[in-house]
DOGUDREN-309567 format. One record per residue (C-alpha): x, y, z; residue in three letters. Coordinates in steps of 0.25 Angstrom, whole numbers, plus 5000, padded with zeros to 4 digits. Layout:
c1 c2 c3 aa
X Y Z ALA .
...
This chain:
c1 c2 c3 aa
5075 4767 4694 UNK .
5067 4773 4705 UNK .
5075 4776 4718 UNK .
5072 4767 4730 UNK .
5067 4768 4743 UNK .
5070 4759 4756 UNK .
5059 4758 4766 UNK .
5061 4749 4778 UNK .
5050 4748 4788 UNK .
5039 4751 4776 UNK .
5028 4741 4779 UNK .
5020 4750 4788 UNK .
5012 4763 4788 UNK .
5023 4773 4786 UNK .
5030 4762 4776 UNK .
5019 4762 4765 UNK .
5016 4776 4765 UNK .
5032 4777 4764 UNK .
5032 4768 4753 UNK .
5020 4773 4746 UNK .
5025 4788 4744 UNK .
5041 4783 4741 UNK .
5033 4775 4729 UNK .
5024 4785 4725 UNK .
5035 4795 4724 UNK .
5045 4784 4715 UNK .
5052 4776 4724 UNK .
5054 4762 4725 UNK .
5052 4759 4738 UNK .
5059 4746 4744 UNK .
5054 4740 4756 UNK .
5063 4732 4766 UNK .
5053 4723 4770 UNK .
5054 4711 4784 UNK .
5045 4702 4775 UNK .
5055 4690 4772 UNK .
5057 4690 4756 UNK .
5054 4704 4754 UNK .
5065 4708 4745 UNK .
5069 4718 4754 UNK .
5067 4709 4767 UNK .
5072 4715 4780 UNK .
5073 4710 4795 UNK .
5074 4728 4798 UNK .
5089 4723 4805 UNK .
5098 4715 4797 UNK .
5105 4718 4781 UNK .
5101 4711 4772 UNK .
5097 4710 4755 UNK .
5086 4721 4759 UNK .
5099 4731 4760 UNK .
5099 4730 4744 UNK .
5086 4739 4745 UNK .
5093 4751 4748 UNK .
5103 4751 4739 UNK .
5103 4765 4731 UNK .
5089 4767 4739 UNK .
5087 4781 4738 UNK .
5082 4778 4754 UNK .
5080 4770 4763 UNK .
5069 4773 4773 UNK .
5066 4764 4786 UNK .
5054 4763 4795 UNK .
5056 4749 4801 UNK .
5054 4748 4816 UNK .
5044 4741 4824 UNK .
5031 4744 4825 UNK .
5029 4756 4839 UNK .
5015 4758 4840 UNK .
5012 4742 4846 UNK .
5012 4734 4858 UNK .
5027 4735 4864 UNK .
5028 4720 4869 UNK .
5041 4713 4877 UNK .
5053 4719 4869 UNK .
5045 4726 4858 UNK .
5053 4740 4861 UNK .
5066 4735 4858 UNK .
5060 4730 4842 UNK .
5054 4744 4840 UNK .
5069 4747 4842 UNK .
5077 4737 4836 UNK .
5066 4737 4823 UNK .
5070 4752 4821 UNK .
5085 4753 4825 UNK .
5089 4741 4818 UNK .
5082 4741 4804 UNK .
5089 4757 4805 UNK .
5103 4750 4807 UNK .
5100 4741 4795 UNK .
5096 4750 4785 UNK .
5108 4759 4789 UNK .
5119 4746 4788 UNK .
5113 4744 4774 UNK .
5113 4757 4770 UNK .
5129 4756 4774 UNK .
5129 4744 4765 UNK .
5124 4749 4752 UNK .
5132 4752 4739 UNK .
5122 4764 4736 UNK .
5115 4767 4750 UNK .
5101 4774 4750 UNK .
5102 4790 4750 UNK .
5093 4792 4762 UNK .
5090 4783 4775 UNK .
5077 4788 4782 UNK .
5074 4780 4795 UNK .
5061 4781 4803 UNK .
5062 4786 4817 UNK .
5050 4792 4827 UNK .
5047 4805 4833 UNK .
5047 4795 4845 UNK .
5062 4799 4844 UNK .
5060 4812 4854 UNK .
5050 4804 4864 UNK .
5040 4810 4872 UNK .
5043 4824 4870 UNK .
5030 4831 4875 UNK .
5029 4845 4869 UNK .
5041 4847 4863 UNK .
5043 4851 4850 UNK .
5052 4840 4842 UNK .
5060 4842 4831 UNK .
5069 4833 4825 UNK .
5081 4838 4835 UNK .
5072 4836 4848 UNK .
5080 4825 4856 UNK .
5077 4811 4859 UNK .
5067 4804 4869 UNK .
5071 4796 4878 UNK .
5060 4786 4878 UNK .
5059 4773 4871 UNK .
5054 4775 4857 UNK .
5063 4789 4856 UNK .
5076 4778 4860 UNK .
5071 4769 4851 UNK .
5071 4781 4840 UNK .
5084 4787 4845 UNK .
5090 4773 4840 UNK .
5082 4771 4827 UNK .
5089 4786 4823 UNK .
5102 4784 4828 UNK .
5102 4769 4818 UNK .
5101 4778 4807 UNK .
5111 4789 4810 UNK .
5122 4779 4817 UNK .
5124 4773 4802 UNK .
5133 4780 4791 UNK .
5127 4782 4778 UNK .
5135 4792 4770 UNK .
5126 4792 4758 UNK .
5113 4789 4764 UNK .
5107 4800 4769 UNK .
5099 4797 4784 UNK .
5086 4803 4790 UNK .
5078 4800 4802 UNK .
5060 4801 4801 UNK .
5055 4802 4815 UNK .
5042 4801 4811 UNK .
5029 4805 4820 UNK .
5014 4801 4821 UNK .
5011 4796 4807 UNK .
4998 4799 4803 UNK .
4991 4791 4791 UNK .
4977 4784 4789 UNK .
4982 4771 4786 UNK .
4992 4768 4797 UNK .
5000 4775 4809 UNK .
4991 4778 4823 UNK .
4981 4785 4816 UNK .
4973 4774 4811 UNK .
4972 4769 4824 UNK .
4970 4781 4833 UNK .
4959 4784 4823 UNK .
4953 4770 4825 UNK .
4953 4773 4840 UNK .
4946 4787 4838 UNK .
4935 4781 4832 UNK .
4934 4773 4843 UNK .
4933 4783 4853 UNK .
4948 4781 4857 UNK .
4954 4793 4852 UNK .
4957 4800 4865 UNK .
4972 4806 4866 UNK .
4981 4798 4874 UNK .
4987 4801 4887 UNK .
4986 4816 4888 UNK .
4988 4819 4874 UNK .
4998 4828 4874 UNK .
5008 4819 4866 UNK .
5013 4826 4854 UNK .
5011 4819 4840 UNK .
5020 4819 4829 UNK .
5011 4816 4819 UNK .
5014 4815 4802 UNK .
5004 4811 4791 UNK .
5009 4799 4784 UNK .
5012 4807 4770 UNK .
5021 4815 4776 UNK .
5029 4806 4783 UNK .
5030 4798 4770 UNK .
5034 4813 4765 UNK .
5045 4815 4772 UNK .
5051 4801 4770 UNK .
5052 4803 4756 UNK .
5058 4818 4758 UNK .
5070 4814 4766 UNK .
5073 4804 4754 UNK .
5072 4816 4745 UNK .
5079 4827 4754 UNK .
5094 4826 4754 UNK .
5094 4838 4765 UNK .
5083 4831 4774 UNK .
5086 4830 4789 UNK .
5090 4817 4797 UNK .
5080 4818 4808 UNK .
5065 4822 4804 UNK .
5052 4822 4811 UNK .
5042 4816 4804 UNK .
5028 4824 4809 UNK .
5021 4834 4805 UNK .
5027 4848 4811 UNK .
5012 4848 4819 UNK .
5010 4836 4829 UNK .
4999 4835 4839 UNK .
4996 4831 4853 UNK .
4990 4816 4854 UNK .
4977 4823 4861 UNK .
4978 4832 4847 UNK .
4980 4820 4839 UNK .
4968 4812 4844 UNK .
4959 4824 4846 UNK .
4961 4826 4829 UNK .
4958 4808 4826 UNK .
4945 4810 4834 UNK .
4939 4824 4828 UNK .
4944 4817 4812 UNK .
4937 4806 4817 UNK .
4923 4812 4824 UNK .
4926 4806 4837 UNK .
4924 4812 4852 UNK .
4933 4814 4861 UNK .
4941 4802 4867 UNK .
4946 4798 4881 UNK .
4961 4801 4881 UNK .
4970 4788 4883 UNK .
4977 4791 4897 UNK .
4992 4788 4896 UNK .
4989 4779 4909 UNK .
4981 4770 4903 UNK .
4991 4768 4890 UNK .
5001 4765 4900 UNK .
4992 4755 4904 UNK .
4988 4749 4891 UNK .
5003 4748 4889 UNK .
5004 4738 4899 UNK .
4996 4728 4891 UNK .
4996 4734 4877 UNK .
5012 4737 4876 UNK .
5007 4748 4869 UNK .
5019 4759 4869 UNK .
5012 4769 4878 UNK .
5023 4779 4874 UNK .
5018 4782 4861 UNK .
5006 4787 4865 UNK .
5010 4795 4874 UNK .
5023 4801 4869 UNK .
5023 4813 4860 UNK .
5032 4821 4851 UNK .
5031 4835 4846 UNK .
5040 4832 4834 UNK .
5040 4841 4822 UNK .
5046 4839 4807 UNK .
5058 4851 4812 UNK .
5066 4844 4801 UNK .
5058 4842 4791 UNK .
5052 4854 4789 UNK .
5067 4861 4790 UNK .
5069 4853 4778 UNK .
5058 4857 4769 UNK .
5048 4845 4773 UNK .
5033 4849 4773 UNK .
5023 4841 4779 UNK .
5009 4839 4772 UNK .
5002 4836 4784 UNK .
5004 4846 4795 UNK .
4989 4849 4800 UNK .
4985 4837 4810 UNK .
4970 4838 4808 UNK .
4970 4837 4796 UNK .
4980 4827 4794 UNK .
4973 4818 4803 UNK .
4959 4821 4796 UNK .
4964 4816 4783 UNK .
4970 4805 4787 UNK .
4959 4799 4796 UNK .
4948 4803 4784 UNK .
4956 4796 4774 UNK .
């Protein structure tokens, strides 16, 4: 009988690369899914008979949280909260419940976690931000290690700029650059945690395999860029002039009407994979121009 994989939150972009290379590699990859009569229907909050799923699950991995990069309407702050912190508390009360719990629990967080942090160099022991997307992180960690789970080993992704070709940012900010838009934003010095796709999905599968894998990793390659190094790269791939910058006024601005979260444009982090690497991880995609070439040539 193959060993089995939980996967919450796998619909989207990081779900179905996830899910790909956890199948190709010989696991049977269950999907809790919100779609009423899924079999392994889910609200992301409540038990229910989705909690058979991770019984003797060799793990269970959950991405679930409302969606960052969109329009922040009337109250939309508090969801991206709730959606993360309380679909972490129900996988660790059904992890509680079950005869032969999973070996391993990997939760999603963000290198949002640290803030804006403007030059400094972040690994994984760098504190907290104070902002709102590093509260809202602080939370989604501390649902995962506030629960006892004896025989279920626990770990924590913060996972960076995920570069890919078929879904993420890059699609889009390489759309913009073709139209002429791809100037840096404010004044580009925000740092960019960037990690290719395959690596991330990489690193997933490792902690499953690696009894000795630390708690807290940063997922992002151990050489991240400056937004004005970033957007400089999309438009020479993509044989296109320089570009106006976006002034960090006129998001604020565009805020206003768009709701838009202007903090994620102009915040930064310097995060590197301290962990990771300290535990024998290697990445296979460390140069950024290359990466990016590849990936908007594929």
């Amino acid at each position: 009988m193959s060993k089995h994989v939980v996967l919450a939150g796998g619909s989207g972009f990081l779900g179905g690369h996830l899910t790909l290379r956890l199948k190709a590699n010989g696991y049977d990859v269950k999907l809790l899914s919100r779609q009423s009569g899924h079999e392994y229907f889910w609200d992301g909050r409540t038990e229910g008979p989705w909690m058979r799923a991770l019984e003797g699950a060799e793990a269970v991995i959950n991405l679930s949280g409302a969606p960052i990069a969109t329009r922040w309407v009337a109250g939309y702050r508090k969801e991206i909260a709730a959606s993360r912190v309380e679909s972490t508390q129900a996988i660790g009360r059904a992890i509680r419940q079950c005869e032969i719990p999973p070996k391993v629990w990997v939760n999603a967080s963000a290198v949002g976690y640290y803030g804006d942090a403007g030059d400094r160099v972040l690994d994984e022991s760098a504190p907290q931000g104070t902002d709102f997307l590093a509260k809202v992180c602080g939370l989604w960690e501390k649902s995962v290690f506030d629960v006892q789970t004896s025989h279920t080993r626990k770990h924590v992704i913060r996972i960076g700029f995920v570069l890919g070709a078929d879904g993420g940012a890059l699609p889009t900010l390489a759309k913009m650059t073709k139209f002429f838009l791809g100037g840096r934003v404010g004044k580009g010095r925000q740092w960019v945690p960037w990690v290719h796709v395959a690596d991330l999905t990489r690193m997933f599968e490792w902690v499953i395999q690696t009894d000795d894998a630390p708690a807290i990793l940063n997922a992002s390659a151990p050489t991240p860029v400056t937004n004005a190094h970033l957007m400089q790269s999309i438009r020479q791939v993509l044989h296109r002039p320089w570009a106006p910058p976006a002034p960090g006024f006129a998001l604020v601005a565009a805020n206003a009407i768009t709701r838009f979260p202007t903090e994620l444009a102009l915040a930064g982090q310097r995060a590197i994979p301290k962990a990771a690497l300290a535990a024998g991880f290697t990445f296979e995609h460390t140069q950024f121009e290359a990466t990016l070439a590849d990936l908007l040539r594929s």
